[in-house]
N, C-alpha and C positions, 0 to 999 in steps of 0.2 A: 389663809387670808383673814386678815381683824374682819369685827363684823361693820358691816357698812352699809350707810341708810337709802333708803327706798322714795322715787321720785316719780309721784302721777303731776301730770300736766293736765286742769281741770281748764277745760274747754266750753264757752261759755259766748258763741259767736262775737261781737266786738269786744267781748271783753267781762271781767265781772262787776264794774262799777254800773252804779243804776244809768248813769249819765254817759255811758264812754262811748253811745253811738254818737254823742253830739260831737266828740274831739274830730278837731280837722283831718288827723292823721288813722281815723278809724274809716275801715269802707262802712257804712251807713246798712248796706243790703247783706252785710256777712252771713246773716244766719240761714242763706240760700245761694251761697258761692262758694263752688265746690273746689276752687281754684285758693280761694284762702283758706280754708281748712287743708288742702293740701299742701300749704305752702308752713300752715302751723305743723302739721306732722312730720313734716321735715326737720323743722327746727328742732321738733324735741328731738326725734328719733338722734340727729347730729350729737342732740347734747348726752345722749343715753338716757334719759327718763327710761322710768318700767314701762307704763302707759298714760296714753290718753284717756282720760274720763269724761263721757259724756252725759247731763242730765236731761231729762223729759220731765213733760208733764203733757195728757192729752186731754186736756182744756186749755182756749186760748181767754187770756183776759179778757172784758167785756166792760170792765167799769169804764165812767167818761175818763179818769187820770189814766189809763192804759193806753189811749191815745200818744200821751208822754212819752209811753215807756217802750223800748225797742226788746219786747218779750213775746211778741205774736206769731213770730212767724220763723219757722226753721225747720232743719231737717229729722224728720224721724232717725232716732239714735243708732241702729240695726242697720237700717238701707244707708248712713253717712259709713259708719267702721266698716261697711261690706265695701263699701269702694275706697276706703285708704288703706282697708287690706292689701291694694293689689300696687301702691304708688310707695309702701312701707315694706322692710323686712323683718326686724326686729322686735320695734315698739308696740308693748300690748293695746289691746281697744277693750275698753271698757263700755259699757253701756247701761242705762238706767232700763230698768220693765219692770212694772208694777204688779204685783200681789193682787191688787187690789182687784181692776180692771182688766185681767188677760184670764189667758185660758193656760193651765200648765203644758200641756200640750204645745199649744203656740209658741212659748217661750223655748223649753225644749229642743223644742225642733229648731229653731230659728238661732241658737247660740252655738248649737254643736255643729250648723252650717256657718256659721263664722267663725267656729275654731277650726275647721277643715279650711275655708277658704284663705285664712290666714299662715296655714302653720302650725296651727297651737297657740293662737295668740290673745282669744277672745277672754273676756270676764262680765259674770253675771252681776251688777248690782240691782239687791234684792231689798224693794223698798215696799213700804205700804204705803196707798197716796195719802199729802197731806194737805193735797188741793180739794175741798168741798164742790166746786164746781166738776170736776170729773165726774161724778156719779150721772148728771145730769145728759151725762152725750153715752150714757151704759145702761136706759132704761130704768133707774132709779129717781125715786121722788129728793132722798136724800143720803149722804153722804155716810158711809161704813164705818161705825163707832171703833175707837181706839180698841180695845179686847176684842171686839171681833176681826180687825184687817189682821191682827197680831195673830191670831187664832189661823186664820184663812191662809197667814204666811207661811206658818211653821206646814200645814200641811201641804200647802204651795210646792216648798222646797223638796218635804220627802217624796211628792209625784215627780217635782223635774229632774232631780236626783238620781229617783228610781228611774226614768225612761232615759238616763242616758248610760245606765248602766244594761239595755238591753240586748246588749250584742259587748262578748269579750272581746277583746283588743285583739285578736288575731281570728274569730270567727269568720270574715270573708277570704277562704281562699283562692276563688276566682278564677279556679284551677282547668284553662281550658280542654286539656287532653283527659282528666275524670269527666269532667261534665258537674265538677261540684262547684256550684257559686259559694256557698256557704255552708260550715258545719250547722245541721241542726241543734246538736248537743248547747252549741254553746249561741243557742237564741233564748232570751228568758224575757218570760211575760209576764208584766207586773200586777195586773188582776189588781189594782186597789179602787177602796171601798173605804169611804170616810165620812166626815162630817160633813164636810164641803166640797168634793169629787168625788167622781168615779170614772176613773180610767183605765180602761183595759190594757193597752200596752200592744205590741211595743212598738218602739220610736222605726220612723223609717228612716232612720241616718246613723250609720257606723257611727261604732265608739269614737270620741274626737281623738287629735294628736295628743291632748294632754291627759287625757282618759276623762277628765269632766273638765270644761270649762271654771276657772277661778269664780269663788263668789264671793261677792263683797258686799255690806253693810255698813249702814249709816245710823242705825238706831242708837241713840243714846238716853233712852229713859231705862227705866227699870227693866219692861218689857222688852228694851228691845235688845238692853243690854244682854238678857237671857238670851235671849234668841242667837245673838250674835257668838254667846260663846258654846254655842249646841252647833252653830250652822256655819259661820261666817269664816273666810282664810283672810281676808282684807278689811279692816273699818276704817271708813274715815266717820272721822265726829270733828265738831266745834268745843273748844277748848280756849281761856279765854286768859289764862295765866299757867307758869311751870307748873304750881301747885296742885292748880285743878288738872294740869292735862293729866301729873304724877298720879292724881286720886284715883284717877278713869283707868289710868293704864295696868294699874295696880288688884284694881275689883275687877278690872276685866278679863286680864290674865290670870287671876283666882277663880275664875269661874271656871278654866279647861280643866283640870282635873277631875270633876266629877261627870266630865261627859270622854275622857280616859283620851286628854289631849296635849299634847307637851303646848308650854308655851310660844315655841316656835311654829307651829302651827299656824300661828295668827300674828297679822301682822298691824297693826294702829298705827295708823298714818293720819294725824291730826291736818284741819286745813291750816295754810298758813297765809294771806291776802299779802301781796310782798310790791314795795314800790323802792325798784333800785335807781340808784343815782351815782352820779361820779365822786360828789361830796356828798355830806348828809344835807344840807344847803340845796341842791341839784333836787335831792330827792323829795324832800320836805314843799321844795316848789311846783313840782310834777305831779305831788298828790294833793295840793293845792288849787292846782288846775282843774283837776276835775271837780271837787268839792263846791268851786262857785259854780258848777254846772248844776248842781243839783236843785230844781225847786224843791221848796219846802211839803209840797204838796204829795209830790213824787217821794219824797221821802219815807212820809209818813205810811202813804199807801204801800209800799215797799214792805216797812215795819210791820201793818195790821196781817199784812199778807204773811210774814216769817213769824209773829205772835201766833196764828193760827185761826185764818183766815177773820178777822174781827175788820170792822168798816171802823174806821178812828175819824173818819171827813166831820166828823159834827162835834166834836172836841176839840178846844183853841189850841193852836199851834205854839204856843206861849204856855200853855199849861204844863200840867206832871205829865204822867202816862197814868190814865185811869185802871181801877181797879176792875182786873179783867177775869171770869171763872175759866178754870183751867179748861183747856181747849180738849174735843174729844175728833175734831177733824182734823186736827193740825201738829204740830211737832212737838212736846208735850215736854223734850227735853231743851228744846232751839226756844219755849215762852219763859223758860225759867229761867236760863241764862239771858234774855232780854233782857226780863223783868231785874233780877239781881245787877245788871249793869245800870240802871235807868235808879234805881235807891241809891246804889255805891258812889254813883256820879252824881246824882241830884242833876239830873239831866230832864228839859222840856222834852217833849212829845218830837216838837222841833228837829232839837239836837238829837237826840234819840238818831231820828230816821237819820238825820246825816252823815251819824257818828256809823252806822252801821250801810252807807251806802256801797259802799266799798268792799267789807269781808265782811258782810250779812252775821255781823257776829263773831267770825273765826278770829282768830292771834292774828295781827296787823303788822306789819315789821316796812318802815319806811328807813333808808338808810341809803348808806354803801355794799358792798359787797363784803367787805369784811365786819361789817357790824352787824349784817345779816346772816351770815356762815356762823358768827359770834352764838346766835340765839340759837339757831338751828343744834349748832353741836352740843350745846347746853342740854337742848330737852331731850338731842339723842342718847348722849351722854349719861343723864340723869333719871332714866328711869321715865319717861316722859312718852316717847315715840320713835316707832320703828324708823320710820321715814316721813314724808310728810304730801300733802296733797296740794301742789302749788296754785294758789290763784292770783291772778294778777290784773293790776284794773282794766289793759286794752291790750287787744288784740289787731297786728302782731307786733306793735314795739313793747309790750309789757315782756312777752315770751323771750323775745329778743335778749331784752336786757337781764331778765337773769338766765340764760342760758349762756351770754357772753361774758357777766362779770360774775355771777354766784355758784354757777357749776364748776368753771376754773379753780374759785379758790376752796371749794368744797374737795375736788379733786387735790389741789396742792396740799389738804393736811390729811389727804387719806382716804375719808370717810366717802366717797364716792367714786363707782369705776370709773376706769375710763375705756373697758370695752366691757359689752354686754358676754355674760357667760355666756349662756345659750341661745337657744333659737325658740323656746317658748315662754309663756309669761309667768308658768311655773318656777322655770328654771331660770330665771331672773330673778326672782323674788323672793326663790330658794325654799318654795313649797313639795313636799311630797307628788309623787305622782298620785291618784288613790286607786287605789285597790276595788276591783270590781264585788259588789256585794251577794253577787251570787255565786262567788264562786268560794 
C-alpha cells in the first residue's frame, strides 16, 4: 500500500473558533453533553480518522473577558475517552495530562486503564502547562519556568514509561488449576530515584494492548523539539506556511537518529483550522459568519493568552502588538509565530486577535473540498506532514463537513483509507509495538 496520511479530529467542545458558542447551530452547553461528544466520535470514527484529540487545562479563566468566552467549563479529558471508549470501536482517544501538575504515577495508571478499556486505543499527550494560572490550584505561589517543566517532562516520561513496562505482556497467567495468577519472573520494579521523583514501582495494571499507550507532543521550541525527538511517536505543532511546516519536519526527523530512531517512528501531524464549503464563495461566507462574532476584546484576550499568558487589555486596539519579553510561562514557540505573523502582516493588536480566532495560529484553509485536499496533499506530498490534526470552527457541522466532502475526495486520490487496518491506535498509525525494557 502507497504511504497515506494520518487524520486526528481535535475536539474542542463547540468548536474551535473563539466565538462558535454564539452560532445558532452550536449547542451552547457542549463542553458537558456527553451526547454531543458522542455524537462527534461517531462522525469521525464513520469517516476513519486515527483519533480524537482532546485538550485540558486545570485552571478555569477568571478574568472579566472570560465571561465572553465559552472556555470554563467541560469535561476532564480521561473520564470523557473512558466513556466513548465503550460507544467507539476503532477511533483512537487521545488526551492531554500535564508534566507539569500530575503525579507520574497518576498518569500511568490512568492511560494504561484507558488502553485496556478501550482496546489498545488510548494516547498520552505529554505537555508542559502553558497556563500560569495552574500552578495556583497546585500549592504554588507561581508558575514552573520553561527549563524546569522541560526538565520535570523528560523525567516525567521515563517514570510513566518505566511503570508501564512493569509487567511483560504475557506475565498474568491466571492459571486456575496451578494456582498461579502471575509469573513472578516477569514483574519488574522500577526503584527510580531522580531529580524530580521517586517512585518505587510497580504499576498495578497489566501491560496495556498496545504494550505502552501512544505518546504525542506538541512542543515546538527548541526544547521541545529535543524532547520530542528523544520521547515523542505523534507531534502535532502549528505551522503557518509549506515552508516553515517543510523546516520543522525536516530538523525534526533529523533529530531520530541520534536517539537510534528511524524516521517512521514518528509521526508530524501539523494543525490544520479547515472551513469547507460547497463553493469557495459558500465557504468564504461561513467563515465570515463567525468572524463578525468575534468582539474585538475577546480577541485580543485570546491572543495575550496563546502570546503566553500577557494581559494586552490596556494597549489600544488600533495599535501594533507591543513589544513583549519572551514568555517563560507560556508556549515560547506559538509567541514567535504570533509575533512573526503580526510584523509580516503589519497587523493591529485588533486584527491580530481576529485573524487568529479561528486556528489560534495553525495553517487556515477555507475552501471547497477539492481546494482543500489541494493543500493537504501538497504538504503531504512535499516533505511537510505525516498527516495532519483537523480543527474546525464548530461543532458538529464543521466535523460534518469535512468528513462528508474532504475525506471523500482525500480518499478518491488515494492518500486516505477507507477501512481502518487494525484495531489499535498503533496499528492504524503504523507505529511499532515497543518492546518491553526489561527484558
Amino acid at each position: 500500500m502507497s504511504r497515506q496520511l494520518k487524520l486526528g479530529a481535535f475536539l474542542m467542545a463547540t468548536g474551535h473558533h473563539v466565538a462558535a458558542w454564539r452560532h445558532p447551530d452550536v449547542p451552547a452547553n457542549a463542553g458537558l453533553d456527553f451526547a454531543h461528544y458522542k455524537r462527534l466520535a461517531q462522525i469521525a470514527e464513520a469517516a476513519k480518522f486515527d483519533a480524537l484529540f482532546v485538550a485540558d487545562s486545570v485552571a478555569a479563566p477568571t478574568q472579566d473577558i472570560a465571561s465572553r468566552m465559552a472556555r470554563s467549563d467541560h469535561f476532564e479529558p480521561l473520564t470523557l475517552l473512558s466513556a466513548l471508549s465503550a460507544v467507539t470501536e476503532h477511533i483512537g482517544l487521545i488526551a492531554t495530562a500535564t508534566t507539569s501538575y500530575n503525579e507520574p504515577y497518576h498518569v500511568a495508571r490512568k492511560f494504561a486503564s484507558l488502553d485496556h478499556l478501550s482496546g489498545g486505543r488510548a494516547g498520552w499527550n505529554l505537555v508542559t502547562s502553558d497556563n500560569a494560572a495552574e500552578a495556583l490550584n497546585f500549592g504554588r505561589d507561581e508558575h514552573i519556568g520553561h527549563a524546569e517543566r522541560y526538565s520535570r517532562a523528560r523525567e516525567f516520561h521515563q517514570v510513566v514509561t518505566g511503570l508501564w513496562d512493569s509487567w511483560e505482556d504475557d506475565a498474568f497467567a491466571r492459571d486456575k488449576a496451578s494456582g498461579v495468577y502471575y509469573d513472578p519472573a516477569k514483574l519488574h520494579v522500577l526503584d527510580h530515584v531522580g531529580e524530580h521523583f521517586r517512585v518505587k514501582g510497580p504499576l498495578n495494571v497489566a501491560r496495556s494492548p498496545q504494550g505502552q499507550p501512544v505518546i504525542v507532543q506538541a512542543g515546538s521550541s527548541e526544547t521541545g523539539r529535543e524532547l520530542a525527538a528523544q520521547t515523542a511517536e505523534v507531534v502535532f505543532t502549528a505551522q503557518t506556511s509549506l515552508a516553515n511546516a517543510q523546516a520543522f519536519y525536516a530538523d525534526l526527523k533529523g533529530r531520530l537518529p541520534k536517539y537510534g530512531r528511524s524516521a517512521d517512528s514518528l509521526k508530524i501531524m501539523p494543525g490544520v483550522f479547515v472551513v469547507v464549503g460547497r463553493t469557495e464563495a459558500e465557504a468564504q461566507e461561513k467563515c465570515e459568519t463567525f468572524q463578525q462574532l468575534v468582539e474585538p476584546e475577546v480577541g485580543v484576550a485570546l491572543l495575550g493568552r496563546m502570546l503566553g499568558n500577557f494581559d494586552l487589555s490596556k494597549y489600544p486596539l488600533d495599535g501594533p502588538l507591543p513589544e513583549l519579553p519572551l514568555t517563560d510561562s507560556g508556549q515560547q514557540s506559538r509567541q514567535k509565530l504570533l509575533t512573526e505573523l503580526a510584523g509580516r502582516e503589519n497587523l493591529s493588536l485588533a486584527q491580530l486577535g481576529r485573524k487568529i480566532a479561528g486556528g489560534r495560529g495553525h495553517y487556515s484553509l477555507v475552501g471547497t473540498p477539492e481546494q482543500i485536499a489541494d493543500r493537504l496533499q501538497e504538504w503531504f506530498e512535499q516533505g511537510a506532514a505525516d498527516g495532519f490534526n483537523v480543527l474546525v470552527p464548530h461543532l458538529p457541522g464543521g466535523l460534518e463537513d469535512f468528513a462528508n466532502g474532504v475525506v471523500p475526495e482525500l480518499q478518491r486520490r488515494g492518500l486516505f483509507r477507507t477501512e481502518y487496518e487494525g484495531r489499535t491506535l498503533r496499528q492504524n498509525l503504523g507505529l511499532a509495538h515497543p518492546g518491553n525494557r526489561f527484558v
